[in-house]
C-alpha positions in Angstrom: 46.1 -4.6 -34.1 47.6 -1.2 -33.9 45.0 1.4 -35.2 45.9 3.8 -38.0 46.9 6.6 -35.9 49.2 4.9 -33.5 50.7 3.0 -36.7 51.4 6.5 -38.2 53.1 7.7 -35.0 54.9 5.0 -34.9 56.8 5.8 -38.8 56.9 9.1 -37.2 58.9 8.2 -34.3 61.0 5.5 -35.8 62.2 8.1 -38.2 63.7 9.7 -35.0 65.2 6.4 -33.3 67.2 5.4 -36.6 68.1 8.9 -37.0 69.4 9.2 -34.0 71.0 5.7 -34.7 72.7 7.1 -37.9 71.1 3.9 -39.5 70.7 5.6 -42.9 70.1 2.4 -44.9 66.7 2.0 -42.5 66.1 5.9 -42.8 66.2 5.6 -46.8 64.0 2.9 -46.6 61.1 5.2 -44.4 61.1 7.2 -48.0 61.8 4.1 -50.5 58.3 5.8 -52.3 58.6 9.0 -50.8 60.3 12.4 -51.4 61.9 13.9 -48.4 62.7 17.4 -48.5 64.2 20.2 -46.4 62.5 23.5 -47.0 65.0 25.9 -48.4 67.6 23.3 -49.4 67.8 19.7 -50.5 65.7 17.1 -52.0 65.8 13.9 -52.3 62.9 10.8 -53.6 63.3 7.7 -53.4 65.8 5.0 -51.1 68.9 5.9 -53.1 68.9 9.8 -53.1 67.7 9.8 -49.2 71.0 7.6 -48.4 73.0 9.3 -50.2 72.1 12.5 -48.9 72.3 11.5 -45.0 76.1 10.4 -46.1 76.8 13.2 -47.7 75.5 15.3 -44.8 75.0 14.0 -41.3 78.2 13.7 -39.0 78.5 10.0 -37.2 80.6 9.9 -34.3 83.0 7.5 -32.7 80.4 6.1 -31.3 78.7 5.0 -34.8 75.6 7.6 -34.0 74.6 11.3 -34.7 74.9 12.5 -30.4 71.5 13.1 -31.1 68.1 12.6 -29.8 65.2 13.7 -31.9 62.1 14.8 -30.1 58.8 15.0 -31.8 56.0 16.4 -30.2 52.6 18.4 -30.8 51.4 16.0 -33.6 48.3 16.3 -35.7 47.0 13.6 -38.0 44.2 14.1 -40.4 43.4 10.6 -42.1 41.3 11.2 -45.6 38.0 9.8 -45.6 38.8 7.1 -48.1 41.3 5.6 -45.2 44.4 5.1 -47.7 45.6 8.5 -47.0 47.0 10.8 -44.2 48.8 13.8 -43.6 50.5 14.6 -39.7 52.1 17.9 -38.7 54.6 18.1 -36.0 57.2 19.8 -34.0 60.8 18.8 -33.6 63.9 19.1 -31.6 67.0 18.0 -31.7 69.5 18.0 -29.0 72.7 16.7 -29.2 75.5 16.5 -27.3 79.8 15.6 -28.1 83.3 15.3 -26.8 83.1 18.8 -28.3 80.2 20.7 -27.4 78.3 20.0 -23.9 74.0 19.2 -24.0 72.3 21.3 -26.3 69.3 22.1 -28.6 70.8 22.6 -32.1 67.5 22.6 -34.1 63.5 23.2 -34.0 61.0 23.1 -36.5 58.2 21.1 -38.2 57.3 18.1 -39.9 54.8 18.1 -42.5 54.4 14.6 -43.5 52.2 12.5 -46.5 51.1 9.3 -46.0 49.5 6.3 -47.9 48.5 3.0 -47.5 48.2 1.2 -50.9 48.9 -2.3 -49.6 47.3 -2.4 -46.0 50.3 -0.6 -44.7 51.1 2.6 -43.9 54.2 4.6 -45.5 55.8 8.1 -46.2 54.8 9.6 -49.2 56.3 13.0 -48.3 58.4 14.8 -46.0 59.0 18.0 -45.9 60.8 19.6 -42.7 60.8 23.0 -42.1 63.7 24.3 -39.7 62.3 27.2 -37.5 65.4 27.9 -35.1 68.9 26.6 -35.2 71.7 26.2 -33.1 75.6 25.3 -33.4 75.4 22.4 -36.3 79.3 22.4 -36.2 79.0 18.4 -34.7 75.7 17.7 -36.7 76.4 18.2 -40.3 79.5 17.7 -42.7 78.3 20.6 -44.6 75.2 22.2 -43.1 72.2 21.6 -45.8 70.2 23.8 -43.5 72.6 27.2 -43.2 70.2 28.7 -45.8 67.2 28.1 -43.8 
């Protein structure tokens, strides 16, 4: 039995593998009750408004992934004293790398996350990341939600 923390860690960082993996379907279903919002540009609630705004946006390669690896770090996790709620804030980076463009960071910034746990498991009930630095998006993003950021 995984305790709560290490179970929250784990949504955190299993946002980041499918990511990476471009598996939207699995990243829409993270936020199925959940809003997942990008400070300074998009929103979206829910399992059909988060996949249809990592089609509309992210870039898959040949290779049927992003180029990316996601890399969260610096996490802290405050669990409410009733036990059904948590909130975590972390840092993240994003490197990537293409046929195009060689190894590189293309993004940093935070993760401010909401979680509950209204049937014994653990879910998102907010995301909202918060973009501090940013690179060349050109291979990234069809249309860069983050340019305003």
């Amino acid at each position: 039995m995984l305790s709560d923390e290490r179970q929250i860690l784990n949504l955190i960082h299993r946002y980041a593998e499918l990511q990476d993996a471009a598996d939207f379907e699995a990243v829409a279903a993270l936020f199925r009750d959940a809003a997942f919002r990008i400070a300074n540009g998009p929103t979206a609630h829910g399992f059909d408004a988060v996949l249809a705004l990592k089609r509309r946006h992210d870039r898959v390669h040949e290779d049927g992934t992003l180029r990316t690896k996601h890399v969260t770090t610096n996490t802290f996790l405050e669990l409410a004293p009733d036990g059904q709620r948590a909130r975590a804030r972390s840092y993240f980076v994003v490197y990537q790398a293409t046929t195009r463009l060689p190894l590189q960071c293309i993004a940093a910034g935070r993760y401010h996350d909401a979680f509950e746990r209204p049937d014994g498991a653990w879910r998102f009930t907010d995301r909202l990341i918060q973009v501090d630095l940013i690179g060349d998006m050109s291979e990234h993003t069809r249309d860069n939600p983050l340019a305003s950021t």
